[in-house]
C-alpha positions in Angstrom: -102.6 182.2 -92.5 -99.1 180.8 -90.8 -98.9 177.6 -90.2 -98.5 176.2 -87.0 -95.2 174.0 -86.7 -95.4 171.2 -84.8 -92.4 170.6 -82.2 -89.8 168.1 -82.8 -90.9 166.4 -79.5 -94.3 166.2 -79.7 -93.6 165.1 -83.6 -91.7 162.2 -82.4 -94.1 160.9 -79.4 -97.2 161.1 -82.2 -95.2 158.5 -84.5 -94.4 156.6 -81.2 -98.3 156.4 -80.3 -99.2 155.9 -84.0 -96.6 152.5 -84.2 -97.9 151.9 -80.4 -101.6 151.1 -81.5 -100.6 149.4 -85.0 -101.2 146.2 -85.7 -97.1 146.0 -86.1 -96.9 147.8 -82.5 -99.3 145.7 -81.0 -98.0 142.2 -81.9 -94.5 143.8 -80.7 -95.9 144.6 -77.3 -97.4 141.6 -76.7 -94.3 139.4 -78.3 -92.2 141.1 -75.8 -94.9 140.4 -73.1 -94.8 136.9 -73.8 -90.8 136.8 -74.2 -90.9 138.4 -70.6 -93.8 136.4 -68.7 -91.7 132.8 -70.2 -88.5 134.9 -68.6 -90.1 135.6 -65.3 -92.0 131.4 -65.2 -88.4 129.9 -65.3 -85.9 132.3 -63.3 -88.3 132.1 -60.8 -87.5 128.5 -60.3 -84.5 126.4 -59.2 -82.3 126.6 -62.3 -79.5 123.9 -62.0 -76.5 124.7 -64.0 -72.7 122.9 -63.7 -69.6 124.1 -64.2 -66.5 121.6 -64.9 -63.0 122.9 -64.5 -60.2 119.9 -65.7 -56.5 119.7 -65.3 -53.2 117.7 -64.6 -53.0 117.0 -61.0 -49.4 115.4 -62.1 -47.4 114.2 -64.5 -44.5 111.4 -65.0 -43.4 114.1 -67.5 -42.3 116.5 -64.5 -39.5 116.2 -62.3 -42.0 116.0 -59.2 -40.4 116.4 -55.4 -44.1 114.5 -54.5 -46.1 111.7 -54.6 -49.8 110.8 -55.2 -50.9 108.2 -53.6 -54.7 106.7 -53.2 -55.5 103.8 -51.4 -52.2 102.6 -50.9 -51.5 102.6 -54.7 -49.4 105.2 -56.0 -49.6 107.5 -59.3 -47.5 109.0 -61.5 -50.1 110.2 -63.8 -53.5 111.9 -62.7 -55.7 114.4 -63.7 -58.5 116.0 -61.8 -61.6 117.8 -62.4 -63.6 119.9 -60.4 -67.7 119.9 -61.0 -70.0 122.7 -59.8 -73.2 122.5 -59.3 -75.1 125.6 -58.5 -78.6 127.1 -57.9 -78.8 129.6 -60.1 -82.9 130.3 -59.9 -84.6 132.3 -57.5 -86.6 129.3 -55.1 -84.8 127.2 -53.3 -84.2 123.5 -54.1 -84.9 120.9 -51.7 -83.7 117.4 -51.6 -86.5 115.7 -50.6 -87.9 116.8 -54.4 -85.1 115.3 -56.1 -85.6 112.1 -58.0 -84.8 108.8 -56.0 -81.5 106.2 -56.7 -83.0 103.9 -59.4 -85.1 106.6 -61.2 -83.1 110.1 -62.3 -81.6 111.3 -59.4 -79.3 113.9 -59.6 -75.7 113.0 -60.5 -72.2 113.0 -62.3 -72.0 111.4 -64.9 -68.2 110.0 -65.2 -67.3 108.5 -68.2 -65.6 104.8 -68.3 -62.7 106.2 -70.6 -61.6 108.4 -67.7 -60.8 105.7 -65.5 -62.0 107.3 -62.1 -59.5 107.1 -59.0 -60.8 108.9 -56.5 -63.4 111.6 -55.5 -64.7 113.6 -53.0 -66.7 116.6 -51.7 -64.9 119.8 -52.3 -65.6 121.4 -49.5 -63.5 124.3 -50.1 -66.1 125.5 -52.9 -69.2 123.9 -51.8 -71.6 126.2 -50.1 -70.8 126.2 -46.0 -75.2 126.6 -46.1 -75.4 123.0 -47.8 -74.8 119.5 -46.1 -74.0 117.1 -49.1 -72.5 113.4 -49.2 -71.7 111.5 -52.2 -72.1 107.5 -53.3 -71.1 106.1 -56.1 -73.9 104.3 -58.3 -73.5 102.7 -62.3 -70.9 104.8 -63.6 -72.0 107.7 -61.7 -71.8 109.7 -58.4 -74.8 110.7 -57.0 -75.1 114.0 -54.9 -77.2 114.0 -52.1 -78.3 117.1 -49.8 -80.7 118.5 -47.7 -81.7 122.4 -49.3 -79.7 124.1 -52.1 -80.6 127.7 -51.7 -80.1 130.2 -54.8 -76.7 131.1 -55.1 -75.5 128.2 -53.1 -73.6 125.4 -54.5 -71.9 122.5 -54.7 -68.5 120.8 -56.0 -66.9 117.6 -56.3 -63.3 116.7 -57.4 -62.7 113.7 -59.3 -59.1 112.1 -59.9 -59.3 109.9 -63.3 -56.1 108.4 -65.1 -57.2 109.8 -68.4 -57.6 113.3 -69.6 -61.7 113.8 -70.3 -63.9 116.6 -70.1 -67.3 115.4 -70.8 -68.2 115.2 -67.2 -71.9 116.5 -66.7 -74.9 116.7 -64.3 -78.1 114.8 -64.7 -81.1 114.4 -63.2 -84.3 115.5 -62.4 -86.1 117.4 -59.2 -89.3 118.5 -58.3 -89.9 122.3 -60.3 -86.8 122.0 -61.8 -87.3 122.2 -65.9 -83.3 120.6 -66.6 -80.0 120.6 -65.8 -77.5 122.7 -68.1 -74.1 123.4 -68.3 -73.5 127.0 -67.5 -73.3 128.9 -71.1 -70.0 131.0 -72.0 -70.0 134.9 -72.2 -69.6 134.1 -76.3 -72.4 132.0 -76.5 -75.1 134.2 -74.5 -73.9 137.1 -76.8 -75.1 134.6 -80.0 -78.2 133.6 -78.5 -79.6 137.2 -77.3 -78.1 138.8 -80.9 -79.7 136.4 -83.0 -83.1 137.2 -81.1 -82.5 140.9 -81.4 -82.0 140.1 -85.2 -85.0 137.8 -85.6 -87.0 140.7 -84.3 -85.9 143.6 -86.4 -86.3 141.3 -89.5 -90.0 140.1 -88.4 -90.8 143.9 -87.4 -89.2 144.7 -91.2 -91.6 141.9 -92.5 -94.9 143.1 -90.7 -94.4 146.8 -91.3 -94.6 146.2 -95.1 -97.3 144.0 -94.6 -99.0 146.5 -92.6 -98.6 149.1 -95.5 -99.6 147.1 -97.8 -102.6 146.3 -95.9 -102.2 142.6 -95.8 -102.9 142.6 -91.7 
């Protein structure tokens, strides 16, 4: 009697549904059910992340044809930095949630060794949608502003004497789980190919556990 081949296809979807209702294929499925529902719980929210972008506004080391020159006092070395704040989640934000002045409101954190000049509301790069203001409060200026839709944002320049980029956003809101500073390309790559690792080497793991009949 000839036996009957089986096609390549149908081969391949039988090993598919055979790892599918494993005990390896099942904690898989729901890992990756759980990785997804904690994915979908927190972009669904206002995620706040900052940007800060530093640089010499002048220097006594250039022949300059200008002059800075804040509150009647002029400088011949400044630096400036510029810090975004954006709503990168998918809810809106509204001010009214954010934490009041005296508790953890939301604010820049500038550090003493920076020597602050000046700042103000960038309204070149804030979001034409958002009405901000600014005050400054213990070391810190504190942003202020009605609704900060997703995508929208906001930025503030800061003049300081001395070159410093440790900047950053604090505070705390209503639904919002943190403030972060926005991640580089490089650093994203790491985090999701160390996951993608951690997975193949635990699916390794509970395969031969599975053969060996330990689960």
């Amino acid at each position: 009697m000839k036996a009957v081949r089986t096609k390549p296809l149908k081969k391949f979807f039988n090993k598919l549904w055979g790892f599918l209702i494993s005990n390896v294929g099942a904690f898989f499925i729901g890992f990756s059910a759980l990785i997804i529902g904690i994915y979908q719980f927190y972009i669904n929210r206002p995620i706040i992340e900052y940007d800060t972008q530093s640089h010499s506004f002048i220097s006594s080391q250039n022949d300059n044809k200008f002059k800075v020159v804040v509150e009647d006092k002029e400088y011949n070395d400044l630096y400036q930095t510029i810090v975004i704040m954006q709503n990168n989640g998918q809810q809106p934000l509204s001010g009214s949630d954010v934490s009041r002045i005296g508790h953890d409101p939301i604010r820049i954190i500038v550090p003493p060794k920076a020597e602050m000049v000046h700042y103000t509301l960038d309204k070149t790069l804030t979001s034409t949608a958002v009405d901000a203001s600014l005050k400054e409060y213990k070391n810190s200026i504190i942003i202020t502003f009605d609704f900060l839709n997703p995508g929208d944002q906001i930025a503030v320049a800061i003049l300081h004497k001395k070159p410093d980029e440790t900047f950053r956003v604090a505070g705390s809101a209503l639904g919002v789980t943190g403030i972060s500073h926005v991640m580089t390309e490089r650093q994203l790559l790491w985090i999701v190919v160390s996951v993608l690792v951690g997975i193949y080497i635990l699916t390794l793991i509970l395969s031969y556990l599975d053969r060996k009949g330990y689960i």
